[in-house]
C-alpha positions as CSV (number, residue, x, y, z in Angstrom):
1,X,2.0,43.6,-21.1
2,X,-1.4,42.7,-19.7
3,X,-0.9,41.9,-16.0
4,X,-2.4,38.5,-14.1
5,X,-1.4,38.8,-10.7
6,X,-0.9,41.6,-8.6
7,X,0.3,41.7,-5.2
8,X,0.5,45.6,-3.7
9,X,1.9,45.9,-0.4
10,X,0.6,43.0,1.4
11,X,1.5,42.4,5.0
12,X,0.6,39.4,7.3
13,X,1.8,39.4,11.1
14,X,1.2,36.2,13.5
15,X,1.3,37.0,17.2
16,X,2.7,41.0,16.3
17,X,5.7,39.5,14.5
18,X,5.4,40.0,10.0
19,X,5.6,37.1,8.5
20,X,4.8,38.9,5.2
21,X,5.8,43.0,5.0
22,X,4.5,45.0,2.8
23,X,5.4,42.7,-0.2
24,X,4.3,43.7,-4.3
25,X,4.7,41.7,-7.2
26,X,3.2,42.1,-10.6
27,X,3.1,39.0,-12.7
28,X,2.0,39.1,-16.4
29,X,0.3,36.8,-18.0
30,X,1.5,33.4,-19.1
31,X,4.8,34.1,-17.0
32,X,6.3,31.4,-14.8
33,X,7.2,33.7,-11.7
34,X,9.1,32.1,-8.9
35,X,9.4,32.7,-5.1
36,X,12.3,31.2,-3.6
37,X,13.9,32.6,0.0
38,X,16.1,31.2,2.9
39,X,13.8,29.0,5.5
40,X,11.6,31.1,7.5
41,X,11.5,34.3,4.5
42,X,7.7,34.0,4.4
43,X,7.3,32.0,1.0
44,X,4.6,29.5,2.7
45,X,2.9,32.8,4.1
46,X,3.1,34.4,0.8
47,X,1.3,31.6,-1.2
48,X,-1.3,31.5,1.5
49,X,-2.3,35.0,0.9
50,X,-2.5,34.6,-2.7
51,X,-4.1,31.5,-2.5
52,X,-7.0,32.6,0.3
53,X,-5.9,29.8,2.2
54,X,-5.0,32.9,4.7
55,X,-6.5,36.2,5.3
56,X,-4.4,39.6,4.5
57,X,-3.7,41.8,7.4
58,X,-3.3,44.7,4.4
59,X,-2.4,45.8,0.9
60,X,-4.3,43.9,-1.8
61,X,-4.3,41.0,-4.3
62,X,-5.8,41.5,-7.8
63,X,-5.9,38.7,-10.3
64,X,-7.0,40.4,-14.5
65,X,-7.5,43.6,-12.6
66,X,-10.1,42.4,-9.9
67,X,-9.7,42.3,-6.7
68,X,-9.4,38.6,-4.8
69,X,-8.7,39.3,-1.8
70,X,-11.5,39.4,0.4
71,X,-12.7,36.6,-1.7
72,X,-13.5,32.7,-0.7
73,X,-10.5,30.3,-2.0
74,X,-12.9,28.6,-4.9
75,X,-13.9,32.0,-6.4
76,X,-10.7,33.2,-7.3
77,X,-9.9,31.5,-10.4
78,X,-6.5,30.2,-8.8
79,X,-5.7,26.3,-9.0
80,X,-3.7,26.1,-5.7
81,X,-1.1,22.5,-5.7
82,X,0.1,22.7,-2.0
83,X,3.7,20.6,-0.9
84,X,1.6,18.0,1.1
85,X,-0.2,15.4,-1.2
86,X,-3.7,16.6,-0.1
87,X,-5.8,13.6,-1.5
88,X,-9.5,12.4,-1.0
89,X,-8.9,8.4,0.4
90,X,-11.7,6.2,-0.8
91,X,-11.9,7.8,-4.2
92,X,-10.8,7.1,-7.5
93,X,-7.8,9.0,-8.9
94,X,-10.7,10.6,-11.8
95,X,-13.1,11.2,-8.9
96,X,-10.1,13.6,-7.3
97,X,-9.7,15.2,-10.2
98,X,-13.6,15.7,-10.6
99,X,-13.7,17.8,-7.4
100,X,-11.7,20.2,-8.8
101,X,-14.2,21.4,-11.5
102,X,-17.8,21.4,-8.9
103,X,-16.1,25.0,-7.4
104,X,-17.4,25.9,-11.5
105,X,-20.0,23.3,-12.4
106,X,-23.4,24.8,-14.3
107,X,-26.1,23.0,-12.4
108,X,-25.4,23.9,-9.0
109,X,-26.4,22.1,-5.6
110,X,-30.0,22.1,-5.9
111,X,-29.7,20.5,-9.3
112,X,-26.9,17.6,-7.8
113,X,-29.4,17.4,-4.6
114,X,-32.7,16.4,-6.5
115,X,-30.6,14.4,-9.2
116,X,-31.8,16.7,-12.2
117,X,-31.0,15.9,-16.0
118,X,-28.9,18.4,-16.3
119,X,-26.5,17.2,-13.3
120,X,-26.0,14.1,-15.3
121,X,-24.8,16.1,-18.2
122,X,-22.6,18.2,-15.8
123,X,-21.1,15.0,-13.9
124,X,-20.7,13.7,-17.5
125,X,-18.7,16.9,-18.8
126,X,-17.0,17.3,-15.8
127,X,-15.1,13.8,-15.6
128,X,-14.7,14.0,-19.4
129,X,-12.6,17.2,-18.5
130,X,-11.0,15.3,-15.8
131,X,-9.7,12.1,-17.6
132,X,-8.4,14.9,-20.4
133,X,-6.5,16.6,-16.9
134,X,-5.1,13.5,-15.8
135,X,-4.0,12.8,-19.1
136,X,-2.4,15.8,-19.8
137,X,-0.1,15.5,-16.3
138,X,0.9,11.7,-17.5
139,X,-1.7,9.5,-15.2
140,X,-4.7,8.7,-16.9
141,X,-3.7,5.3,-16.9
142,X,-4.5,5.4,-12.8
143,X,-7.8,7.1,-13.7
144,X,-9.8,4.1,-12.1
145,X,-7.3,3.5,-9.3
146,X,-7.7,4.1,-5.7
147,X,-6.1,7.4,-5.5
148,X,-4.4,6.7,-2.0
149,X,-2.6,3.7,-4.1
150,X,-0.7,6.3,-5.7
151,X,3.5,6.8,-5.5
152,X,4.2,10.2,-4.2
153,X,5.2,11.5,-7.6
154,X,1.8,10.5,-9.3
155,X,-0.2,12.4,-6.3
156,X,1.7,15.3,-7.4
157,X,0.7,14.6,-10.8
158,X,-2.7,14.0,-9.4
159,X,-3.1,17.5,-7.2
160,X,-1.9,18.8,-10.3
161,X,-4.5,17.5,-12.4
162,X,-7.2,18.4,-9.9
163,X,-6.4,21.9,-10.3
164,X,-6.1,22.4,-13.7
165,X,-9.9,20.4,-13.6
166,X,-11.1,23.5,-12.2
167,X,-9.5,26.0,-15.6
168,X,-7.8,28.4,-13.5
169,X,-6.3,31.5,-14.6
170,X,-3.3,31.3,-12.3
171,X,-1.8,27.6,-11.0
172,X,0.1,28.1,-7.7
173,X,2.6,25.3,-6.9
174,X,4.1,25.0,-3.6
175,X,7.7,23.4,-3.4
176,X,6.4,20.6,-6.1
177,X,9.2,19.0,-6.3
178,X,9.9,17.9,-2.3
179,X,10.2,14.9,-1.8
180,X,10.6,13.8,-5.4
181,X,13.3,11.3,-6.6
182,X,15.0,12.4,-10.3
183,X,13.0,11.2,-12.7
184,X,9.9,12.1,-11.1
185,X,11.8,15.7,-10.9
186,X,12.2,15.8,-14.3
187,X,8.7,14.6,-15.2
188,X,7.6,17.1,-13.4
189,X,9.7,20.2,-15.4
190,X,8.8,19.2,-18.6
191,X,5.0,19.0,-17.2
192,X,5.4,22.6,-15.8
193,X,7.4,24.0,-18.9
194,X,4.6,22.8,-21.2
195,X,1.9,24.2,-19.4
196,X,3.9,27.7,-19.1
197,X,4.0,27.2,-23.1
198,X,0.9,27.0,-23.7
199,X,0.5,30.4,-21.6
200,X,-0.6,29.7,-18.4
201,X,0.2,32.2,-15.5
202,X,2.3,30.1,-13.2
203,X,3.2,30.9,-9.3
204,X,5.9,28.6,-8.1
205,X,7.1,28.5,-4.7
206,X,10.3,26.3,-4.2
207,X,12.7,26.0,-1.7
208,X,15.4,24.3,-4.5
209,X,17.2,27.1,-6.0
210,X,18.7,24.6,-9.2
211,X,15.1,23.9,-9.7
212,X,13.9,27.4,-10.0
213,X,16.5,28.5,-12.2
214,X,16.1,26.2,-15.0
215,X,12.5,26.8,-15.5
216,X,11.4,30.4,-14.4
217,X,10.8,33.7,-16.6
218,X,11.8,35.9,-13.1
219,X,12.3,35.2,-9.9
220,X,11.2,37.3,-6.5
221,X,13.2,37.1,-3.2
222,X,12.0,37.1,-0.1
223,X,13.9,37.5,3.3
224,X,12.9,37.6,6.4
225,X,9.1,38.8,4.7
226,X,10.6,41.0,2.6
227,X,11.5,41.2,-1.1
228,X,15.2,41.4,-1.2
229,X,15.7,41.1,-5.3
230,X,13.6,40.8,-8.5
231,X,14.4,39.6,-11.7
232,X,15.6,37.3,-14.3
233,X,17.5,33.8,-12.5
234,X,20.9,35.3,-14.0
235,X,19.8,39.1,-12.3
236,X,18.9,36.9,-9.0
237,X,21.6,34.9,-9.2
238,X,24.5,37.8,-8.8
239,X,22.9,39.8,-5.9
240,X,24.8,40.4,-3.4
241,X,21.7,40.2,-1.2
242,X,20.4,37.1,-2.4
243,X,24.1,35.4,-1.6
244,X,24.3,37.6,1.8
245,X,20.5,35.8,2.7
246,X,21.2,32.3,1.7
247,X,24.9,31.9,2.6
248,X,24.6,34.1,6.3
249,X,27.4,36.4,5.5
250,X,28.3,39.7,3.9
251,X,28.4,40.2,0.3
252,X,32.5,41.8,0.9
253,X,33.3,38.2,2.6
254,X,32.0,35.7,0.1
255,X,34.6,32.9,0.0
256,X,34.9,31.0,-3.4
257,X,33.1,27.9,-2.1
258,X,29.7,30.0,-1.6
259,X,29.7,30.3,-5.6
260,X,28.0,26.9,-5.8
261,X,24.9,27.5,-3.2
262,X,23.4,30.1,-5.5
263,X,24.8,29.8,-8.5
């Protein structure tokens, strides 16, 4: 098993409270590994600290063996899809997409500055990979659209695309699915299965337990900051503590109506 991510007793604390505690999680590669938790658990914190969109307080983060976590968001080979449709208004829906891939472009700033030949041939490649991105995530026929024109579910598909522009090693995806009405839902899945089929590492952070189940290899619970249970959806889905975090009570007092919430 050659492992992608690692995540070895990270901790994150805002104002002297944790947030994140001294959490580890190995996730090999082309695994879908999800992170699902109660509101307030530390999920958001979590994919922050993976992502570099946050700073660890300790512990480290290791993506192929190397460590990430002292490094700037863009170099760490991660393709980060956060919940809020984070799109650039007055640009095309390609042009989005494009930005994705300058974090890795060849020619480098001096070359885009002065307008060099070989920026062309960079700006060329690069939306060549981008209309193959938003055609792979079901859009390319809003390549040429103003991307704020966009339903929710197609800026999905559209953050989505810009990530994948950029060839990452590991995608994180944070509570995709908000927000989304069923068919969009299921557009989504089948997107997210295929690109776990054809082997990409795949971080998803979701608040909607049915969601998780259905599509992840293993799932990692969090409470209160903490990982409570680790495993495969059936594992996670018959833990006491997993039922005792989402339902409020003790495992020895589940009623028969809490069966549905987690299961």
């Amino acid at each position: 098993m050659t492992v992608e991510l690692a995540v070895d007793t990270v901790s994150r604390a805002f104002g002297g409270v944790y947030a994140v505690r001294d959490v580890s999680l190995t996730v090999p590669r082309g695994e879908l590994r999800a992170v699902i938790g109660p509101n307030g658990a530390g999920k958001s914190t979590l994919f922050a600290l993976i992502g570099g969109q946050l700073a660890v307080d300790g512990g480290t983060v290791a993506l192929d063996g190397i460590r990430v976590e002292r490094l700037p968001a863009h170099r760490r080979g991660i393709g980060v899809v956060f919940q809020s449709a984070r799109i650039f208004h007055g640009m095309t829906a390609a042009e989005n997409v494009m930005v994705g891939a300058h974090a890795v472009t060849r020619a480098g700033f001096l070359a885009a500055a002065l307008r060099l030949p070989r920026h062309h041939r960079d700006e060329r490649r690069i939306r060549e990979r981008a209309l193959t991105c938003l055609d792979r995530t079901g859009i390319a026929d809003w390549a040429d659209r103003p991307a704020e024109e966009l339903p929710l579910g197609q800026q999905r598909s559209l953050q989505l695309a810009r990530a994948l522009c950029g060839d990452p090693r590991l995608l994180l995806l944070d509570e995709p699915a908000s927000g989304l009405r069923a068919a969009e839902r299921e557009h989504l899945a089948t997107l997210i299965t295929g690109l776990r089929a054809e082997g990409l590492t795949i971080l998803l952070v979701e608040h909607d337990v049915a969601f998780v189940m259905r599509l992840a290899d293993r799932i990692t619970v969090l409470d209160l900051g903490r990982v409570i249970a680790d495993g495969t959806p059936a594992e996670v889905r018959a833990n006491p503590e997993v039922k005792t975090a989402y339902l409020g009570v003790r495992p020895d007092d589940l009623a028969e109506h809490a069966k549905g919430v987690v299961e």
